[in-house]
Residue, then its C-alpha position, 0 to 999 in steps of 0.5 A: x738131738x735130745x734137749x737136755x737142759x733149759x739153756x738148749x730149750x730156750x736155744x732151740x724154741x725162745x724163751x718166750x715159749x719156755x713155758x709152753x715147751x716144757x709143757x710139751x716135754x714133761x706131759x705124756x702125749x695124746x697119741x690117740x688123736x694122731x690114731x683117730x685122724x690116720x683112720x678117718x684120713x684112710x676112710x676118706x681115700x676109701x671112698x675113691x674120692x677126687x682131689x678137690x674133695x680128698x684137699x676139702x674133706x682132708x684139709x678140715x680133718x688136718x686142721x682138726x689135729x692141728x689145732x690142739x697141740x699135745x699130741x706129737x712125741x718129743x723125738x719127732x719134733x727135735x730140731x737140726x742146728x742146720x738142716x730142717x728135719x722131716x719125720x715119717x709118723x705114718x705111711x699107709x700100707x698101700x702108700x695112698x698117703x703119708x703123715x710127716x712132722x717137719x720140723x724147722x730150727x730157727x730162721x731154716x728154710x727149704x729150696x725151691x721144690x716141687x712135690x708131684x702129687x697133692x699134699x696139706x700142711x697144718x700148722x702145729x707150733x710157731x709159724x712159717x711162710x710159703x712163698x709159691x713160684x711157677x715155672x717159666x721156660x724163659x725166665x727160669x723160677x718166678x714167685x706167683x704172688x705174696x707168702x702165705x703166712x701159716x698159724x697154729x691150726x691153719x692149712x695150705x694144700x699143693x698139687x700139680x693142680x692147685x699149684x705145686x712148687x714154692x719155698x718154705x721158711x720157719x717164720x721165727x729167727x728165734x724159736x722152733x716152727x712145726x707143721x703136720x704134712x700128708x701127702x698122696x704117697x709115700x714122698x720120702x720115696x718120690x722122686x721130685x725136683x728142687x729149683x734154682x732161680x734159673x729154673x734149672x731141674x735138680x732131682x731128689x728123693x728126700x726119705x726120712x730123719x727117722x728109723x722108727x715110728x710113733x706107736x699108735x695102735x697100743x691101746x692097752x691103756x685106754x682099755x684098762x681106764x674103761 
């Protein structure tokens, strides 16, 4: 849904950050340092690394993009009155890793779910809490210690290793949060569970809000400006 005038802007992200969205909506977005960290991401699993150093490595290239916030275009970071929305920005050729805009309305939050490979997620805009669970056969799902709270420019991972199942919320009942995730794999393709607080296993594949994808690759203007 397109945000048409300021009654929905400030619906949608508060009216404290009016300023700073009509900022993010009027500017043309530097989709160059989307580019850069796709290409470095992809030359750090070029060198077959093992996970603790792909989160390490990773993470700090995460939280590089993350840090400046002028670069995602508006059509990946519009919001679901409902639904929290997921946005492919970039699956590699040969699936080692995908880059996805989530995108939370207001108060949205995420079932109990797991995930089934590594994953990092950057804070881009606003914040959101991440509470993390583990399993228990006898007692169904129970939390595994406080929410983490995500700021702009701050990273989380996941794993089967590091721990893989939690829940998510935008920290905000007023305005918009958007976080930056990577995953090992295409994850709109993988088949992975939601809980409920019995433990019962549901299965699903969540796929993608989007059809088409940011343009990364046309580099004609940066080449006119040199």
């Amino acid at each position: 849904m397109a945000l048409r005038d300021l009654s929905q802007i400030e619906t949608f992200f508060g009216p404290d950050n009016l300023d700073a969205t009509m900022s993010h909506l009027s500017s043309t977005p530097n989709i160059a340092r989307l580019r850069t960290f796709v290409v470095s991401f992809a030359d750090l699993l070029s060198r077959h690394p093992d996970e603790p150093e792909i989160l390490r490595e990773g993470g700090a290239l995460l939280s590089e993009l993350v840090s400046r916030d002028d670069w995602l275009p508006e059509e990946y970071a519009q919001p679901d009155p409902v639904y929290y929305r997921q946005y492919l920005l970039h699956a590699d050729s040969a699936q080692r890793f995908s880059v996805v805009s989530f995108v939370w309305g207001p108060g949205q939050v995420t079932p109990i779910h797991d995930h089934t490979v590594w994953g990092l997620i950057g804070m881009l805009r606003g914040a959101e809490y991440s509470q993390p669970y583990v399993l228990d056969p006898s007692t169904g799902v129970e939390k595994s210690g406080d929410a983490v709270r995500l700021e702009p420019g701050q990273v989380e991972a996941v794993s089967p290793t590091v721990g893989d199942v939690h829940q998510v919320s935008n920290a905000y009942e007023d305005q918009v949060s958007i976080s930056i995730h990577v995953y090992g794999a295409n994850i709109g393709a993988v088949s992975r569970s939601v809980y409920t607080p019995e433990g019962e296993r549901k299965p699903f594949i969540s796929g993608y809000h989007n059809t088409s994808l940011p343009n990364l690759w046309d580099i004609s203007k940066e080449l006119k400006r040199e």
